[in-house]
VEXKE-129095 format. One record per atom (N, C-alpha, C): atom name; residue number from 1; x, y, z; residue in three letters. Coordinates in Angstrom, 3 decimals, padded with zeros to 6 digits, m for minus. Example, Ala and Ser with C-alpha at 12.3 -4.5 7.8 and 13.67 -1.06 7.14 Angstrom:
REM VEXKE-129095
N, 1, 013.190, m005.690, 007.800, ala
CA, 1, 012.300, m004.500, 007.800, ala
C, 1, 013.200, m003.300, 007.800, ala
N, 2, 012.850, m002.250, 007.080, ser
CA, 2, 013.670, m001.060, 007.140, ser
C, 2, 012.900, 000.030, 007.870, ser
REM end
This chain:
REM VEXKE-129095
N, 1, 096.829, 098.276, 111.373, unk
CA, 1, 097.043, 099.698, 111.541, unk
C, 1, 097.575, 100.262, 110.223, unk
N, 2, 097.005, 101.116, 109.989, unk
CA, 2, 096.838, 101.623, 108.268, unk
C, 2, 098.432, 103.276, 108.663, unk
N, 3, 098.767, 103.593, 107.878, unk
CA, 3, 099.971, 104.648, 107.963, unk
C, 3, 099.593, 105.847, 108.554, unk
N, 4, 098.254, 105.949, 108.173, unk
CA, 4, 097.119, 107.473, 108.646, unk
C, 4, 097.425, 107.091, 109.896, unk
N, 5, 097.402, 106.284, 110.866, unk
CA, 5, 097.076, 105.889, 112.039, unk
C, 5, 098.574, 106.300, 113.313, unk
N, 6, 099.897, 106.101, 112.178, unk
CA, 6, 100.510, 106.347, 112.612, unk
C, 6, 100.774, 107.825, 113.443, unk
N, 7, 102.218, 108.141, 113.978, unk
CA, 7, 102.238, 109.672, 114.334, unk
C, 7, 103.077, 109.903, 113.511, unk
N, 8, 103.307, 111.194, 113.212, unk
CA, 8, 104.205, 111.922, 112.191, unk
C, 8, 105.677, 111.638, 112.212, unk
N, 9, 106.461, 111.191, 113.592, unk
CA, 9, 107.635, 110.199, 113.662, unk
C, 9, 107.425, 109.325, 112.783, unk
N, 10, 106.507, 108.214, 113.308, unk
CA, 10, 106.497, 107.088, 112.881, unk
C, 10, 106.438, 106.882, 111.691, unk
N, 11, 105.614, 107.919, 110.818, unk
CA, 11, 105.573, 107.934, 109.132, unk
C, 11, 106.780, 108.600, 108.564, unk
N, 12, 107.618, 109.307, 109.023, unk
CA, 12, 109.094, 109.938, 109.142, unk
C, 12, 109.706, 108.403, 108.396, unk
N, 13, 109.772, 107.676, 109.606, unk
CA, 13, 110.548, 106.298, 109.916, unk
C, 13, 109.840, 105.262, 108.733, unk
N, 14, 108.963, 105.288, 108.581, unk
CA, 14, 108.249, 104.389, 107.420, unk
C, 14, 108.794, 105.163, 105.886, unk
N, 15, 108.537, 106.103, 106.257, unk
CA, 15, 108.967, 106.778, 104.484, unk
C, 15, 110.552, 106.193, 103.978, unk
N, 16, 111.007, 106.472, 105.663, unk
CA, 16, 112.714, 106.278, 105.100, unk
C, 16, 112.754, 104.614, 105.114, unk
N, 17, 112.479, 103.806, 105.600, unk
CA, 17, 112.023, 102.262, 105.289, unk
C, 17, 111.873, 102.159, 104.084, unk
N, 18, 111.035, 102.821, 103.512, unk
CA, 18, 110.319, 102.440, 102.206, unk
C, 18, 111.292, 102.964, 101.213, unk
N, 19, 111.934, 103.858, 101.446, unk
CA, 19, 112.628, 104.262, 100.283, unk
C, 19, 114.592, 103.211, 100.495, unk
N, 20, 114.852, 102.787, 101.374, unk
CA, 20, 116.049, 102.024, 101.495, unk
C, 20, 115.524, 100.646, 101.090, unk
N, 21, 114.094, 100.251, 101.335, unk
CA, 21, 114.008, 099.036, 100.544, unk
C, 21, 113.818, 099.178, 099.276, unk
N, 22, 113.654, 100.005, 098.552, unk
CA, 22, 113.557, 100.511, 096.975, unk
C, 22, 115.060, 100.668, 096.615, unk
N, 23, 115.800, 101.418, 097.538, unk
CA, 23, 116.941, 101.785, 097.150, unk
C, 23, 118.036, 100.223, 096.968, unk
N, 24, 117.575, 099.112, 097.500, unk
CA, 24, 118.643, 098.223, 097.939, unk
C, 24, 117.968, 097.284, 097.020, unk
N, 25, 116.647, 097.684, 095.855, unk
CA, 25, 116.719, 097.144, 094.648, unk
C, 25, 117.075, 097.054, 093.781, unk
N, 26, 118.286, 097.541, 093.776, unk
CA, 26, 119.769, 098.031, 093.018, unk
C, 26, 119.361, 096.776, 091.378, unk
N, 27, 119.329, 097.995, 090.072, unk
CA, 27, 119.602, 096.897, 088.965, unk
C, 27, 120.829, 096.244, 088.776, unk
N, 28, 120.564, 094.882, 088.553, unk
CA, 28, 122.058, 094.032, 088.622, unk
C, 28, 121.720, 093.277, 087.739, unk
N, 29, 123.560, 092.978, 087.135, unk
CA, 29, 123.583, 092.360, 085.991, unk
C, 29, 122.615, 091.173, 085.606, unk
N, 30, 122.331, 090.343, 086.606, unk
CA, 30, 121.422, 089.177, 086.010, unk
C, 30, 120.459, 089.198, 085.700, unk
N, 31, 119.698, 090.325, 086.236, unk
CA, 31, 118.359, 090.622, 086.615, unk
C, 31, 117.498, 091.173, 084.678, unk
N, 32, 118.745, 091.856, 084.164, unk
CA, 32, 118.326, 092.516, 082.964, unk
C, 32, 117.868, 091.635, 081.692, unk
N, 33, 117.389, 090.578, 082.174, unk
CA, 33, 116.595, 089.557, 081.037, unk
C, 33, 115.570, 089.658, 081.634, unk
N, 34, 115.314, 089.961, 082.681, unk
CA, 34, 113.635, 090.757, 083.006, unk
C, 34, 113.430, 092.132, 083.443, unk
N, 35, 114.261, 092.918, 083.436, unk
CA, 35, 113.955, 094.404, 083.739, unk
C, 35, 114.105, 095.019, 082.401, unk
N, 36, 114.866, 094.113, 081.416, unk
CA, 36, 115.551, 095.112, 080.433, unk
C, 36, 116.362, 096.300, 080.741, unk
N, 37, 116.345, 096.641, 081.840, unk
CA, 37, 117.774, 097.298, 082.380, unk
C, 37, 119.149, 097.194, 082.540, unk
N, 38, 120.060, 097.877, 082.482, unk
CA, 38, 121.558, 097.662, 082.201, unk
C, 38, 121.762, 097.222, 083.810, unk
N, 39, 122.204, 096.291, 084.205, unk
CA, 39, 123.012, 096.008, 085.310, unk
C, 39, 124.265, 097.736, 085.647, unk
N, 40, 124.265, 098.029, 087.083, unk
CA, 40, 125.311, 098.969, 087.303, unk
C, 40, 126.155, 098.561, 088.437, unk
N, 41, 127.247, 098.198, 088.444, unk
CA, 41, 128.414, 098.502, 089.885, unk
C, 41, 128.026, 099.461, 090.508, unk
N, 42, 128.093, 099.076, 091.737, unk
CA, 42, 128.014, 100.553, 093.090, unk
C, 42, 129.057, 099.571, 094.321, unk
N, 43, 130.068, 100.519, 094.091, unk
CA, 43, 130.927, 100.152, 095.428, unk
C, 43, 130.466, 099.706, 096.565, unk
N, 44, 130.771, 098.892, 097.444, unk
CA, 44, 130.308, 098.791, 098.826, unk
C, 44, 130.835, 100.022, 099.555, unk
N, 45, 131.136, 100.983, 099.429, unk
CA, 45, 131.384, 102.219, 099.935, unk
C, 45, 130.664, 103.027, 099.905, unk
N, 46, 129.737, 103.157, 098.802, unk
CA, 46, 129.193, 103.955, 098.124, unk
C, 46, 127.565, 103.378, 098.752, unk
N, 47, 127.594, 102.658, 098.292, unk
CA, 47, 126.098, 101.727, 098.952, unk
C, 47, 125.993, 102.283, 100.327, unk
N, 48, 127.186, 101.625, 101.240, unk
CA, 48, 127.087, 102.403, 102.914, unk
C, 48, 126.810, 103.732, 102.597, unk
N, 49, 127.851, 104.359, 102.055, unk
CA, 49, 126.950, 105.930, 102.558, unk
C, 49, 125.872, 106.247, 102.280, unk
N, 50, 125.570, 105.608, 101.314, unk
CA, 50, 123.876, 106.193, 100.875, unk
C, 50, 122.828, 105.145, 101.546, unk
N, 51, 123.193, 104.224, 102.261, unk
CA, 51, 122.269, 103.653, 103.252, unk
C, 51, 122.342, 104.889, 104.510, unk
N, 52, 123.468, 105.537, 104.924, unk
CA, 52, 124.019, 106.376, 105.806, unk
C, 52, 123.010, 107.711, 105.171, unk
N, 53, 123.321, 107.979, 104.155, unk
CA, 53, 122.231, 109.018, 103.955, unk
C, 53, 120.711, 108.812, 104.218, unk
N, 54, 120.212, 107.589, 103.565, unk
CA, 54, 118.693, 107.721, 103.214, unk
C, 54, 118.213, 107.374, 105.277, unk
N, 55, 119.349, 106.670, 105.742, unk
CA, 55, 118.544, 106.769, 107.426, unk
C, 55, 118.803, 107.927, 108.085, unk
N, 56, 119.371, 108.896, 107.506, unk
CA, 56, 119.637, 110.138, 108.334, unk
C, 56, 118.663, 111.394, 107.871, unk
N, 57, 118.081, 110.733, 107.095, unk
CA, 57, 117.470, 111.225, 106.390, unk
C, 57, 117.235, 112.582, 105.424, unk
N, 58, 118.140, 112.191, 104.987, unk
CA, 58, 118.729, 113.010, 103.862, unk
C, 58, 118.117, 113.520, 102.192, unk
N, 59, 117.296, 112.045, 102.185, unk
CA, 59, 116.738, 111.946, 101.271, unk
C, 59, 115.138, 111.942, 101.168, unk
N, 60, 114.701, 112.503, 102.262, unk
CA, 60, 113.430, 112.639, 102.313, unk
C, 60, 112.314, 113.128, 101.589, unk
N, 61, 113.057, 114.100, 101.139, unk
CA, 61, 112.363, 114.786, 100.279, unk
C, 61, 112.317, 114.017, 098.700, unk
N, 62, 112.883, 113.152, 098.476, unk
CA, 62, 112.975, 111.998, 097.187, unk
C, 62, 111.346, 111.691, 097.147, unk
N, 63, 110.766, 111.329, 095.860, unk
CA, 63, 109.391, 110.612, 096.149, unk
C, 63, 110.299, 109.161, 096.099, unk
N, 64, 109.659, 108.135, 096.392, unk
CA, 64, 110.102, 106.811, 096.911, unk
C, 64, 110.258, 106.052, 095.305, unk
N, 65, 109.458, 106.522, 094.063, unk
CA, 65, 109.790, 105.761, 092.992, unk
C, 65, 111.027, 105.927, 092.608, unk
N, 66, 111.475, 107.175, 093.073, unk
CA, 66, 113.206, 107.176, 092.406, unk
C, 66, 113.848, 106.317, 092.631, unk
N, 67, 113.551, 105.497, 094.191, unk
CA, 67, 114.701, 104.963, 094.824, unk
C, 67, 114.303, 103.070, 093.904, unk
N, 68, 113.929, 102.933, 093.174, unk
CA, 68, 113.355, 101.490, 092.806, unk
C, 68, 114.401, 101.316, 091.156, unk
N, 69, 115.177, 100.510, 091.888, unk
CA, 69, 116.015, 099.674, 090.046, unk
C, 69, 117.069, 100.620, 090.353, unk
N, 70, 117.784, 101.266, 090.857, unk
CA, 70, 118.834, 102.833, 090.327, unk
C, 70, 120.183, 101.884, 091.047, unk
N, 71, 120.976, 102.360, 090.500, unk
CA, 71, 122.846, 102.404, 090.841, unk
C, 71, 122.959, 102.782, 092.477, unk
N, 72, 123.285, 103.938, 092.034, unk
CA, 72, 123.456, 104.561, 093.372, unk
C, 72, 122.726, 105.908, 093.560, unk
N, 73, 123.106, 106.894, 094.442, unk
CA, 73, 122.053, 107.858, 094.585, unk
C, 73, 122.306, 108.930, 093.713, unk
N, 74, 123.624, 109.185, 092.695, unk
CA, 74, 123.317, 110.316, 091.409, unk
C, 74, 122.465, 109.508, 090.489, unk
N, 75, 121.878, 107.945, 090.194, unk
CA, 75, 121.231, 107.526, 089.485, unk
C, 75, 119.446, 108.191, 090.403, unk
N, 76, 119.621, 108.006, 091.515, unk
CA, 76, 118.457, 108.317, 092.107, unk
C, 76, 117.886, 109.581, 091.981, unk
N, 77, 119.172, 110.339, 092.181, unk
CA, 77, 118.475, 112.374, 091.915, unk
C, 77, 118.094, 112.020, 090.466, unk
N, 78, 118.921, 111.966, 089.643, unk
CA, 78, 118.692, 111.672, 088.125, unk
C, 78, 117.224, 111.261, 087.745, unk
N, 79, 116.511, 110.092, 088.285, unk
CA, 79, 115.314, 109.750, 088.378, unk
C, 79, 114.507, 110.392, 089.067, unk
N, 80, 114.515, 111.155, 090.307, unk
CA, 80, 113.700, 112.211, 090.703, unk
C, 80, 113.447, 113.554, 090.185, unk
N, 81, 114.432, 113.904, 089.501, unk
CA, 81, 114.410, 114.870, 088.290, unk
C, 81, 113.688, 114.260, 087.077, unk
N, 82, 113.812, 113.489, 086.933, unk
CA, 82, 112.864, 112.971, 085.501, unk
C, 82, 111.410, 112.725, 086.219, unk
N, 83, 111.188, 112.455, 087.187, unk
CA, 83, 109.782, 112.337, 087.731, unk
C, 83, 109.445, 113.514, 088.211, unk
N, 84, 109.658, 114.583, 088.769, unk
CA, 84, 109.400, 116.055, 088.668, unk
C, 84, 109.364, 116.435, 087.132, unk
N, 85, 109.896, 116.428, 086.155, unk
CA, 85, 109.135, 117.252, 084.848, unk
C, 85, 108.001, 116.374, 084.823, unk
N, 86, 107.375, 115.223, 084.347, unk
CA, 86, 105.882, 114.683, 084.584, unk
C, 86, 105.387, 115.028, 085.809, unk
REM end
């Protein structure tokens, strides 16, 4: 069953899936001998709420590449703003 197939809930519920598994690809320190990215701290406080946001869906309106490699979610607007001017 392809996403078209779904109902407009159900792709609701998939979008926000897709963007908390992007989001919980958090860049981390070890990782940056293959991302070339800076490793960032994000509180476990901070992480919950913005898991708390992206299922309440808060962040819907994000395209889903923002949420891939970022800190936390001012790293995420930050990247959705740079992907809106292109």
């Amino acid at each position: 069953m392809g996403i078209d197939e779904l109902s407009e809930d159900d792709r609701v519920l998939v979008g926000r899936a897709r963007r908390i598994q992007r989001f919980l690809s958090q860049n981390t320190f070890v990782a940056k001998v293959f991302t070339g990215l800076d490793g960032s701290f994000v509180p476990l406080v901070d992480t919950i709420a913005a898991f708390e946001a992206l299922a309440d869906g808060k962040y819907d309106h994000v395209p889903e590449q923002a949420f891939f490699m970022c800190g936390g979610l001012d790293d995420v607007e930050r990247k959705a703003a740079e992907l809106a001017k292109n």
